[in-house]
ChimeraX commands (.cxc) that place a marker at each C-alpha (Angstrom):
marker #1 position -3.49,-14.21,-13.72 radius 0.5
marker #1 position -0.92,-11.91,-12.28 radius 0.5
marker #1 position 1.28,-9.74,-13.88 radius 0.5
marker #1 position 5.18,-10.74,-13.14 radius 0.5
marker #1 position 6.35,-6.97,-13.76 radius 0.5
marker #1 position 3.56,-5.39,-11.63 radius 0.5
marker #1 position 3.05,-5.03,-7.82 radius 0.5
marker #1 position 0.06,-7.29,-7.44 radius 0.5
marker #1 position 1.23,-11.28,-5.16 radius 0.5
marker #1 position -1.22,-13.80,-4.96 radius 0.5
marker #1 position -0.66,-14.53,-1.19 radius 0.5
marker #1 position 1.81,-12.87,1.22 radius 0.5
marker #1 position 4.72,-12.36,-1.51 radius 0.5
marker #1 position 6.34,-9.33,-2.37 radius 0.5
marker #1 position 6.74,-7.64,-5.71 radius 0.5
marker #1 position 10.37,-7.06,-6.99 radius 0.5
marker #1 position 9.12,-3.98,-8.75 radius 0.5
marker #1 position 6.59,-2.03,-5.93 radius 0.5
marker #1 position 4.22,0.22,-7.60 radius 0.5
marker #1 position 4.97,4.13,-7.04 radius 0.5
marker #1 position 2.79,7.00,-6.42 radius 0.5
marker #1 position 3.06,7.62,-10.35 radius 0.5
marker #1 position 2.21,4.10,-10.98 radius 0.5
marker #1 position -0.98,3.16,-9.32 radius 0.5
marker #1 position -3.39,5.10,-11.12 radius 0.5
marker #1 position -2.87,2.57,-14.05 radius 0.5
marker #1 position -2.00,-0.74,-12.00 radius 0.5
marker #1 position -5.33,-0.03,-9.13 radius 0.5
marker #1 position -7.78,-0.93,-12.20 radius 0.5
marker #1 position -5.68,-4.17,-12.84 radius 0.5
marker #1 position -5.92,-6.23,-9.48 radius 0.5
marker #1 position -6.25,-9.65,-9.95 radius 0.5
marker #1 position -10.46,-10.46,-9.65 radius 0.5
marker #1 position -10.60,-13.07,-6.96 radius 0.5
marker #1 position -12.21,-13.27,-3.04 radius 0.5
marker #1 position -8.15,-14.73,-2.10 radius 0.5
marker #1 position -5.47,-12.97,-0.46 radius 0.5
marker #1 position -3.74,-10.58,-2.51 radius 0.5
marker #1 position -0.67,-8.45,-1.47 radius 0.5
marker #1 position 0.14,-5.23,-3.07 radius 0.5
marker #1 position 3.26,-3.49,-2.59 radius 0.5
marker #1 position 4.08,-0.06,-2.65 radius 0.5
marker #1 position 6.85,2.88,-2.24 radius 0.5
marker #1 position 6.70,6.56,-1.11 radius 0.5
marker #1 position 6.81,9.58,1.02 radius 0.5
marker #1 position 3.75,9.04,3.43 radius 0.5
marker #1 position 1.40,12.27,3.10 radius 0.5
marker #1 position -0.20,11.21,6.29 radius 0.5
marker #1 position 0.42,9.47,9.78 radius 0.5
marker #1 position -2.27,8.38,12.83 radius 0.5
marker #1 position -2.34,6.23,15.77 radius 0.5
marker #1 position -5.59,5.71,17.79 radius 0.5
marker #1 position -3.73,3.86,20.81 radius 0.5
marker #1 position -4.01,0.40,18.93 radius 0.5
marker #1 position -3.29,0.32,15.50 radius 0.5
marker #1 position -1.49,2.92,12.98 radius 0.5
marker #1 position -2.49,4.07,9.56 radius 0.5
marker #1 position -0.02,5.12,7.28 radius 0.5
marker #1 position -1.04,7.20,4.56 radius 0.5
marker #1 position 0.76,7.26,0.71 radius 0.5
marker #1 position 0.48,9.24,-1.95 radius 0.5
marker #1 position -1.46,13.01,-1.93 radius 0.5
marker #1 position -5.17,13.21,-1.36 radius 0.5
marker #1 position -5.48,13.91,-5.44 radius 0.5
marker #1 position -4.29,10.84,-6.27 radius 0.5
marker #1 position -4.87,7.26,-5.32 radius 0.5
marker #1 position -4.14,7.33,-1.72 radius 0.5
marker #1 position -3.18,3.94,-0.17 radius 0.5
marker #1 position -3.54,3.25,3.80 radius 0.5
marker #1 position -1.52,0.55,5.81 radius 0.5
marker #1 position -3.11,-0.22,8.59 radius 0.5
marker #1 position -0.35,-1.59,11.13 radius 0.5
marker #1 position 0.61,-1.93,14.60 radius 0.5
marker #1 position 3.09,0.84,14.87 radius 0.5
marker #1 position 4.16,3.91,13.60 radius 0.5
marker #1 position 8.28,2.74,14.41 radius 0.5
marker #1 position 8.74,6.89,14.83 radius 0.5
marker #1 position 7.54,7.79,11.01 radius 0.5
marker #1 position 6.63,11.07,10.17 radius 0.5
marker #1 position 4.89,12.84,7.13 radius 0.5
marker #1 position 7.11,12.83,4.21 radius 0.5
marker #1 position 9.01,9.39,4.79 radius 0.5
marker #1 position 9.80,7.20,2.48 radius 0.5
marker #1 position 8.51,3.77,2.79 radius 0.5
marker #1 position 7.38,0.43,1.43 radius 0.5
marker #1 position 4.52,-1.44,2.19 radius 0.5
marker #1 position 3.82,-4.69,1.21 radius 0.5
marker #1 position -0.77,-6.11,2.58 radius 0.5
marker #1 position -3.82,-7.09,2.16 radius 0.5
marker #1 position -5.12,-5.60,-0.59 radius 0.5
marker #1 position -8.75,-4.15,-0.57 radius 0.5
marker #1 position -9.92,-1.47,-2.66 radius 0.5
marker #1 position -12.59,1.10,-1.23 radius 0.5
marker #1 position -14.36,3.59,-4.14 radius 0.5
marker #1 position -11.62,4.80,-7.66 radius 0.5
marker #1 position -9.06,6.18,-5.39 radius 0.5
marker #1 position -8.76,4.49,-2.09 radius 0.5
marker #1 position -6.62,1.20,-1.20 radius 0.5
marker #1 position -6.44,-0.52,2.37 radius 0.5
marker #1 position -4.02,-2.53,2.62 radius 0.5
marker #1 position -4.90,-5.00,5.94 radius 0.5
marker #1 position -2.94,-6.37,7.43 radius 0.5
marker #1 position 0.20,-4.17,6.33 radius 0.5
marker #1 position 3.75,-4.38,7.11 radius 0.5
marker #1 position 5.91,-0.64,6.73 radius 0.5
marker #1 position 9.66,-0.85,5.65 radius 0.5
marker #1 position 11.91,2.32,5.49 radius 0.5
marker #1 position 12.17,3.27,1.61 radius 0.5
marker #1 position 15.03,3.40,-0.37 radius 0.5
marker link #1:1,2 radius 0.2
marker link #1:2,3 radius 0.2
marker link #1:3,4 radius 0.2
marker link #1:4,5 radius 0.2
marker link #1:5,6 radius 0.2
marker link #1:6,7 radius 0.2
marker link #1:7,8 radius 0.2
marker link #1:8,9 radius 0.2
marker link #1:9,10 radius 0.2
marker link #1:10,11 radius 0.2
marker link #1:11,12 radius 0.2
marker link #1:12,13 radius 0.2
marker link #1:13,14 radius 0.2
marker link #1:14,15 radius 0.2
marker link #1:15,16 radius 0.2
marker link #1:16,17 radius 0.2
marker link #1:17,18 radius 0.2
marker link #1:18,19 radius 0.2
marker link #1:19,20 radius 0.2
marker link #1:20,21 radius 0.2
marker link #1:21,22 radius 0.2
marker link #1:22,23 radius 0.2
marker link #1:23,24 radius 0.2
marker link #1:24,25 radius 0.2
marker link #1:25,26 radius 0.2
marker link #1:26,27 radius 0.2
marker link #1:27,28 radius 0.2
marker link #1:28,29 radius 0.2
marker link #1:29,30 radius 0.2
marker link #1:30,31 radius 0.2
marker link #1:31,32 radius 0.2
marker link #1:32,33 radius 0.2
marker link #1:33,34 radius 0.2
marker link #1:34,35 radius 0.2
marker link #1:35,36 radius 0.2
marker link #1:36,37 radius 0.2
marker link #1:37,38 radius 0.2
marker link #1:38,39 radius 0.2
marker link #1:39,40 radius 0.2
marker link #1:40,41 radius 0.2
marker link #1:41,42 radius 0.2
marker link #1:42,43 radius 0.2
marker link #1:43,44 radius 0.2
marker link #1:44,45 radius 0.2
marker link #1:45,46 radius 0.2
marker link #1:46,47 radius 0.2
marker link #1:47,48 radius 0.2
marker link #1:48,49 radius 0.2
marker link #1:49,50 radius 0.2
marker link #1:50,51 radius 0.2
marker link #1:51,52 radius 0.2
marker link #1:52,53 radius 0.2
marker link #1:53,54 radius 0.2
marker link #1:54,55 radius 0.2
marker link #1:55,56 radius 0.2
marker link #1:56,57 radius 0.2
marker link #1:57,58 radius 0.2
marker link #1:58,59 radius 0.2
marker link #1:59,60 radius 0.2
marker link #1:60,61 radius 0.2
marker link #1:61,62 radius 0.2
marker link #1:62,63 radius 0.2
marker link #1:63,64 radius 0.2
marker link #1:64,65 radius 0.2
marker link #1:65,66 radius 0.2
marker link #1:66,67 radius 0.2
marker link #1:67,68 radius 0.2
marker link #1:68,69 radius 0.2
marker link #1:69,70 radius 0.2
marker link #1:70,71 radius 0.2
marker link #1:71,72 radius 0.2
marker link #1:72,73 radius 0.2
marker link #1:73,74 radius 0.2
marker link #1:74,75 radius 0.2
marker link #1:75,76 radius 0.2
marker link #1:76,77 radius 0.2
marker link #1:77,78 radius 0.2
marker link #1:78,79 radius 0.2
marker link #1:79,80 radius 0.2
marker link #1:80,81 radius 0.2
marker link #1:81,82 radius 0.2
marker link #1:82,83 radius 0.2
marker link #1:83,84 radius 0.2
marker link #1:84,85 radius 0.2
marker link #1:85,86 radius 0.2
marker link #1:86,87 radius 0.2
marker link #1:87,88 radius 0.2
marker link #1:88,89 radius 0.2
marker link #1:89,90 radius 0.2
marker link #1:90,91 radius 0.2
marker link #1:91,92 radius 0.2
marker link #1:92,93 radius 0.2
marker link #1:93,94 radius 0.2
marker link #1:94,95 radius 0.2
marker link #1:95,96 radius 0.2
marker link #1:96,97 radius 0.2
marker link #1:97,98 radius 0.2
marker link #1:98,99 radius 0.2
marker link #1:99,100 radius 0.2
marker link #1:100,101 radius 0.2
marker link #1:101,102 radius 0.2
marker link #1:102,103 radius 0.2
marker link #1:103,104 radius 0.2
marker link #1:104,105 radius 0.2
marker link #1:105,106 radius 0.2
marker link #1:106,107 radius 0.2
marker link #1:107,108 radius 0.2
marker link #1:108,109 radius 0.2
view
């Protein structure tokens, strides 16, 4: 069952309330348990930004924390310390790393 006030979609939707930086540490241990697509969606300042030629990963949240990557096909000219929103795939790798694949990037509010 998914939670109507958090960040988790079944599908491709987007949450009307994205988690935050603050917020993940309690939502990441309440993902919906199923093998079917679920989106998360998520705002902040991006603590880290790569391209290998092909794809982009965009980095949110500090190292500390629990970091979440977007893996997309561009970085659209974003730099370290952006705001943004991303709304993917949602995978979860060890207690503090999401992948979100595929990902779409949004400038923040």
């Amino acid at each position: 069952m998914i939670d109507r006030e958090g960040p988790f979609r079944m599908g491709e939707g987007y949450a009307e309330r994205p988690a935050t930086c603050e917020t993940i540490k309690q939502w990441i241990d309440h993902a919906p348990a199923t093998d079917d697509r679920i989106t998360l969606t998520i705002t902040g300042r991006l603590a880290a930004v790569q391209w290998d030629g092909t794809l982009a990963y965009l980095v949110m949240c500090e190292e500390k924390d629990v970091q979440v990557m977007c893996v997309t096909y561009s970085k659209e000219g974003r730099h370290v310390g952006d705001t943004v929103l991303f709304a993917g795939g949602y995978a979860r790798y060890g207690a503090r790393r999401i992948m979100l694949d595929p990902c779409l990037a949004a400038p923040g509010e």
